[in-house]
Structures are given as structure tokens and as C-alpha cells.
C-alpha positions in Angstrom: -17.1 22.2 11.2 -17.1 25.7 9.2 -16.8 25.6 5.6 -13.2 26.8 4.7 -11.6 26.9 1.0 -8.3 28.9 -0.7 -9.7 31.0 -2.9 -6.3 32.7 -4.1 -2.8 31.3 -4.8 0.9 33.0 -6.0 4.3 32.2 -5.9 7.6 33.6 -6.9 9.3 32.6 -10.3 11.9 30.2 -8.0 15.8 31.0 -8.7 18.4 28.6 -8.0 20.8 31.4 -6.9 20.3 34.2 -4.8 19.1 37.5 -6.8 19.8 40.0 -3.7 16.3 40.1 -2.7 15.6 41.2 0.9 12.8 38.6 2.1 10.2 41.4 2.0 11.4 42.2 -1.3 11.1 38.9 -1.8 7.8 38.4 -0.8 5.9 41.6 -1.4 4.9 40.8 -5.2 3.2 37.6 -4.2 1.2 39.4 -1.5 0.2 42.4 -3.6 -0.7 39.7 -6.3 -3.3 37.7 -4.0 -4.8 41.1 -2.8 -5.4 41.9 -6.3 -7.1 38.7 -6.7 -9.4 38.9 -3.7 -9.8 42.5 -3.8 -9.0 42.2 -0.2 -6.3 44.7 1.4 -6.4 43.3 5.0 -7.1 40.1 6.4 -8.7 38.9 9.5 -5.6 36.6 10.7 -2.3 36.1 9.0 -0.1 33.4 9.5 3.6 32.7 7.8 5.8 29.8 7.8 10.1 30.4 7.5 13.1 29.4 8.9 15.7 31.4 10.9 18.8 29.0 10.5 18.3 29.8 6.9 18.5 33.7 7.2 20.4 33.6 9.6 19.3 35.5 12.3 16.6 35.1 14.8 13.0 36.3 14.5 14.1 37.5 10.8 10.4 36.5 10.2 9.8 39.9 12.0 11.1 41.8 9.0 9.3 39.8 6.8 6.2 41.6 7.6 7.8 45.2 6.1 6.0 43.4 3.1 2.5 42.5 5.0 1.9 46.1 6.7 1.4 45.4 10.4 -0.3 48.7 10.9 -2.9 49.2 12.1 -2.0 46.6 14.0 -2.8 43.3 12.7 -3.3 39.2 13.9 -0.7 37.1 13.1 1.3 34.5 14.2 4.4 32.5 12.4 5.4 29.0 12.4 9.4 27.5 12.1 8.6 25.3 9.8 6.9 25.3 6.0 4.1 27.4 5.9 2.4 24.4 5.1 1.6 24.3 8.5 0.9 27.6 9.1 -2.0 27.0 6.4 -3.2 24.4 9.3 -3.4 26.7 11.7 -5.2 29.4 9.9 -7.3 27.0 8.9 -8.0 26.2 13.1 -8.0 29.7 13.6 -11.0 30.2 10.8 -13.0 27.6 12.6 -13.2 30.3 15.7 -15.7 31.9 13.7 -14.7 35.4 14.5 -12.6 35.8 10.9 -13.4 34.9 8.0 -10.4 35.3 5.6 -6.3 34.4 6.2 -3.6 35.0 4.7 -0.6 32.3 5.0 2.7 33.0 2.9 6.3 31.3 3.0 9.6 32.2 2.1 13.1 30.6 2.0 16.4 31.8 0.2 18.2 28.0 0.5 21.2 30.5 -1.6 22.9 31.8 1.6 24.1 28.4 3.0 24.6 25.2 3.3 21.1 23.6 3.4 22.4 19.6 4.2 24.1 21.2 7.0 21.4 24.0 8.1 18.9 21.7 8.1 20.7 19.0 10.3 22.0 21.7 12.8 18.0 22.4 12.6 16.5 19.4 13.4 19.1 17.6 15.7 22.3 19.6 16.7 22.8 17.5 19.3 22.6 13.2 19.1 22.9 12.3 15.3 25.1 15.6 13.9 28.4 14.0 15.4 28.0 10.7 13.5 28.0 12.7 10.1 24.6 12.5 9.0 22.3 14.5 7.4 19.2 14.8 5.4 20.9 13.7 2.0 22.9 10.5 4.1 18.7 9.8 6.1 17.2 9.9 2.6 20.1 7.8 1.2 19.2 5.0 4.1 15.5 5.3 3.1 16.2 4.8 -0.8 18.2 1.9 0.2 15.8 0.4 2.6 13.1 0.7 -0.6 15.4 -1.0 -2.5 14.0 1.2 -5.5 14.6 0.2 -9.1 16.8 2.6 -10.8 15.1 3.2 -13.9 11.9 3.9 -12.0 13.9 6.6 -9.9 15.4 8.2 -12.9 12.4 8.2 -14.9 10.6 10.6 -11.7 13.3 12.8 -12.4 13.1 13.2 -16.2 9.1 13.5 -15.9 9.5 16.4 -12.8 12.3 18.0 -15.0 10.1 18.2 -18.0 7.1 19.3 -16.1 8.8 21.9 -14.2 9.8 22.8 -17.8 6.2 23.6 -18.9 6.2 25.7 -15.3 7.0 29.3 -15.5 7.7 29.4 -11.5 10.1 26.2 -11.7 13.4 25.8 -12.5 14.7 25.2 -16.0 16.6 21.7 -15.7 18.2 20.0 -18.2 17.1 16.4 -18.9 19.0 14.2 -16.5 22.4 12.5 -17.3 24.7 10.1 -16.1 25.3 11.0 -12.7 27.7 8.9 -10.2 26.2 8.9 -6.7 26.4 11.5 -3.7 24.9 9.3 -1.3 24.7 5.7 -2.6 22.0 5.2 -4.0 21.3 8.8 -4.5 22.8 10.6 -7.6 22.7 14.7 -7.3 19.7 14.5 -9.9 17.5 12.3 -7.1 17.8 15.8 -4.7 15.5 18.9 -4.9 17.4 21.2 -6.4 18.8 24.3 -4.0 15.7 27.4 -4.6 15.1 30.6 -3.6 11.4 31.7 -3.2 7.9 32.4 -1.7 4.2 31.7 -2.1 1.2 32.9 -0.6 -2.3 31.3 0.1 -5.9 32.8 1.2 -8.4 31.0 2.8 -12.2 32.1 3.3 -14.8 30.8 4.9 -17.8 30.3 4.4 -19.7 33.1 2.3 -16.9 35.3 2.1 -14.9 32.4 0.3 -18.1 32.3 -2.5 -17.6 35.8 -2.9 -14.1 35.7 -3.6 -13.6 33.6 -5.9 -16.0 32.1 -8.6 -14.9 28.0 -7.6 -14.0 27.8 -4.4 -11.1 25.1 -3.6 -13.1 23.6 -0.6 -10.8 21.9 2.2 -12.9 18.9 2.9 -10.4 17.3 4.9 -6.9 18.7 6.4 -4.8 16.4 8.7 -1.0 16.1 9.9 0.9 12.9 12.1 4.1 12.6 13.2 6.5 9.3 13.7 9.4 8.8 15.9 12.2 11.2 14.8 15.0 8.4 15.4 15.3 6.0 12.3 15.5 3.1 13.9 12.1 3.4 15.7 10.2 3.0 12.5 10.3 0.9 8.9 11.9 3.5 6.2 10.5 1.9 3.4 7.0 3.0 4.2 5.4 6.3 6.1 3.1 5.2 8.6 2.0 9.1 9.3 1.5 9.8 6.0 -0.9 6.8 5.5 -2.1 8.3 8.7 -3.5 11.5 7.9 -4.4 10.7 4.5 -6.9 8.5 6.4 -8.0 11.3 8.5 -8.2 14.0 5.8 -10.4 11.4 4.0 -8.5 10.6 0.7 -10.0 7.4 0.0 -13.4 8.9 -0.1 -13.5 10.0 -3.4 -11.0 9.4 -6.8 -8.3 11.9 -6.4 -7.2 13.3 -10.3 -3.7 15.7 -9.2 -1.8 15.1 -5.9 1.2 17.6 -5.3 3.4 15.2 -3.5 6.2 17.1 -0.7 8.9 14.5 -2.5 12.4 16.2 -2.1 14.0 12.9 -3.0 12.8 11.0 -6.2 12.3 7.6 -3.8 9.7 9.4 -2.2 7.4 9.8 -4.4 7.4 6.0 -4.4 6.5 5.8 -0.5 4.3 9.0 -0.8 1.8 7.1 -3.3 1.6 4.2 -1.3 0.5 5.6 1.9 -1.5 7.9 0.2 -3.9 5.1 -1.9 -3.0 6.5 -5.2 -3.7 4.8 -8.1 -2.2 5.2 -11.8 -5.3 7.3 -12.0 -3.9 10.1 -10.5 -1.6 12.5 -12.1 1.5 13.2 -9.7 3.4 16.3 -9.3 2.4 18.1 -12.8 4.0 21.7 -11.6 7.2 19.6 -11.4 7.2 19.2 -7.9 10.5 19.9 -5.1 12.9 18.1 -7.6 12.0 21.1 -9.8 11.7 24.0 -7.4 12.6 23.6 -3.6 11.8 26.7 -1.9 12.4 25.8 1.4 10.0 26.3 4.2 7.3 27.3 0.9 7.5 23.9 -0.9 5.1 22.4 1.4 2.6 25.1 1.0 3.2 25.2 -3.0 1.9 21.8 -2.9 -1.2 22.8 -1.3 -1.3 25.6 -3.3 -0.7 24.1 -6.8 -3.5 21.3 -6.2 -6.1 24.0 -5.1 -5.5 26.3 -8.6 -6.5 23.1 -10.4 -9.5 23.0 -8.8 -10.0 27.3 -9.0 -9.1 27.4 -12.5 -11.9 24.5 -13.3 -8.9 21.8 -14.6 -9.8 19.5 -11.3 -12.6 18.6 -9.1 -10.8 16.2 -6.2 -6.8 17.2 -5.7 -4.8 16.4 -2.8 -1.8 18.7 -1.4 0.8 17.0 0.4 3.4 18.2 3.0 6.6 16.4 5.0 9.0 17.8 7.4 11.9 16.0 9.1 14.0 13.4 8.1 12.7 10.6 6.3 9.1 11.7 5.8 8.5 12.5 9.4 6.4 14.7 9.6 3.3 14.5 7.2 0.6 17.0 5.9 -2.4 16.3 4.2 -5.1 18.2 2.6 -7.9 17.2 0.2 -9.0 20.5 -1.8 -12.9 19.7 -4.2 -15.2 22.2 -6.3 
């Protein structure tokens, strides 16, 4: 298997409104930012990760490249989903052998629409949109099924608000209040918040990633499952594929000092750490996490990209980046990042 590690990371200062920002206006900054980094102005595959229900219009991730430069002509490819996942496939795509850098970016302006009914009309316009639910009323079912305590929900909140505080790309949330539900159990505060925003990762393999960058955030292990997508194939209180491929990306190998945890709903945090294997050892979600900035279709790969600049900037040796997709924890991503 060939050596692959990020070696550069950026991401937008997330808005909770939209600022009138094109998506290549949108994304051009962070993509001029990792080039400076890398002293790299073209890469040998480039992958992105967006959503066309959100802009509205199909293959709007075509336009999206104004901000890449496709010429001369260029290798890419695009996945509809978080560019979490487009990080997996250039990471496949760098074990070829014939590249040795990628660039992966993803963008999502969550502004423009309704996102509990984009994302439904997404991922099932067809057998569970005309019984009314959607991806707050699945994660409302899940939190009950936990049968979470309360306090311990509220008190993820209050520490992601105050982290995403101390982040300059998070939102600025006030300390959470007295809230009556939106879906019981749910209260607004237990949802990501809406976001606008983009991030960008490279990967390098190899030699080219030790020239890059002076500590390397190695990808030791990288893995993704799915479950069932109807909920009443599987037990909601726990996520048998995210227990799953933290197995196979080898999490319990080592102690694990930061995860970045995909949670978009405070009970997940609670499921997340379970099938992960973490202990209280393990700091969770210090950038905040989605409940402070939920950049759709980029959250995923923020995760990955937040645990790997603890381990570039020297503050970690062992971190763990987390993705989900679909309802109810899905859909799960996992990638162990070392020095």
C-alpha cells in the first residue's frame, strides 16, 4: 500500500447566511491558499465533493472549476456527496502510482433553501417523503431510541458552541438557552446550524508528501461502510458501520488524542464515540464541530481536515477524522491521520 498523507488544509470563515458569493468565488481563496502552502500550482488528480439539489441546478459543480483552472486540461472527477469521499477516492487514485499529489475541495451554500427538505428530496423523493419525514423527524427517532439524558445533550452543545467560539472559521453562537423542542426530543440548539462554506485538502504521496510539508499527516488507515437506508432494518441507538470501518481503518491500534466527529445532531456524538472505541482520553470536536459550522457537502471533509492540522502543526500525533452521510448515521467515513 503507498504511503499517502494531507500535507495542506483551508477552509472558508463559515457564514450562517448567504454573502452573494458565486461558488467559485466562494471557493477560489481556499484553493489559492493550499497552493501557497504547497508551492504547488497544479495537481496530478483533483477530485471535489457538492451537491446539486443545493445549488440548484445540475452539474453546477462544472462551474465550480472557474476557480480550479481546467486548462490545460486537467484530471478530475466529482462526487454528490461530502467531499469527504471524494478525499477516498483520491486517496485510491494516489495508490495507482502514476500521481503523486491531489487536490480534494467542497463547497455548500445550505443559504438558498430549505435544507430538511433538500436533503430528503435528496436522499429518498420517493418511499418515506410522503409520510412527512425528514432528516430533523430520522434524527429525532434516533435521539429517542438512545433515550439520551438531557443534560448530557445540552452540555455537547454548550462545549461545541464555546469551542467554535475559540474558531475563527466557526460560527459565533451564543451559549444555549431554554429551547422548547422542534422534533421531540430535539430542541433547535441539538441541530447543526444552517452554513455556507468550503474547504480544501492535499494529499501527497510518498516523497513528494516529505517535501511538502515539514510533518506529514500520514493516513494510516482510511475506510467507509454503509447500513440499510430504511430505519427499521437496523437498531438506531448504535452505528454498526461506523464501528465497522473504525475497525478497518484500525482505530484501536493506537490511543487516539482528537477525533473530529461528523455529529450534526448533539445525540450523535454519543453513538459516534461508542462505535468508535473512544475513551475520555480523547478530546472530541475541539474546532466546534457541525453544531458549530455545517457546511454542507464540506463538513465531512473539515473533519478530516481539522484532525490532520493537529497533527501538521505538531499539537497531535494519532487523530481520527470522521464522516456520515444519510439518515441516521448511514453512511460512515473513517480516517486515522499520525506523525
Amino acid at each position: 500500500m503507498r504511503e499517502v498523507a494531507v500535507v495542506a488544509f483551508a477552509q472558508t470563515r463559515h457564514t450562517g447566511h448567504d454573502e452573494g458569493l458565486t461558488e467559485p468565488e466562494l471557493i477560489s481563496p481556499i484553493i489559492h491558499e493550499v497552493k501557497e502552502r504547497t508551492g504547488l500550482s497544479r495537481f496530478g488528480f483533483t477530485c471535489s465533493g457538492s451537491c446539486d439539489y443545493l445549488a440548484g441546478a445540475p452539474f453546477s459543480f462544472v462551474s465550480a472549476l472557474d476557480a480550479i483552472g481546467a486548462w490545460p486540461p486537467i484530471s478530475e472527477s466529482h462526487v454528490e456527496m461530502d467531499a469527504a469521499w471524494a478525499l477516498y477516492e483520491a486517496w485510491v487514485r494516489l495508490q495507482h502510482g502514476d500521481v503523486d499529489t491531489a487536490l480534494v475541495y467542497g463547497f455548500g451554500k445550505s443559504s438558498q433553501g430549505d435544507l430538511r427538505e433538500i436533503m430528503t428530496l435528496q436522499l429518498d423523493p420517493y418511499y418515506l417523503v410522503p409520510l412527512g419525514l425528514d432528516q430533523v423527524s430520522f434524527a429525532a427517532l434516533q435521539a429517542s431510541a438512545l433515550g439520551a439524558d438531557p443534560a448530557a445533550l445540552r452540555e455537547i452543545v454548550r462545549r461545541s458552541r464555546a469551542d467554535g467560539r475559540a474558531n475563527p472559521y466557526a460560527l459565533d453562537l451564543p451559549e444555549p438557552g431554554d429551547e422548547e423542542p422542534e422534533v421531540q426530543p430535539l430542541r433547535p440548539m441539538d441541530v447543526a446550524p444552517v452554513t455556507d462554506g468550503a474547504a480544501a485538502v492535499v494529499l501527497a504521496a510518498g516523497d513528494a508528501a516529505r517535501e511538502l510539508a515539514e510533518r506529514p499527516a500520514w493516513i494510516t488507515g482510511i475506510a467507509h461502510r454503509i447500513e440499510p437506508h430504511y430505519l427499521g432494518m437496523r437498531d438506531l441507538a448504535r452505528s454498526a458501520s461506523a464501528a465497522e470501518a473504525a475497525r478497518a481503518a484500525g482505530v484501536d491500534k493506537g490511543p487516539v488524542e482528537v477525533a473530529e466527529l461528523h455529529a450534526q445532531f448533539s445525540h450523535e456524538e454519543l453513538i459516534l464515540r461508542e462505535a468508535l472505541g473512544l475513551t475520555g482520553a480523547t478530546v472530541v470536536n475541539p474546532s466546534g464541530g457541525p453544531l458549530a459550522a455545517n457546511p454542507v457537502m464540506a463538513t465531512g471533509l473539515i473533519r478530516i481536515g481539522e484532525a490532520a492540522q493537529r497533527v501538521l502543526d505538531g499539537r497531535a500525533g494519532r487523530t481520527v477524522g470522521h464522516a456520515a452521510s444519510g439518515p441516521c448515521l448511514q453512511h460512515n467515513l473513517v480516517t486515522v491521520m499520525e506523525a
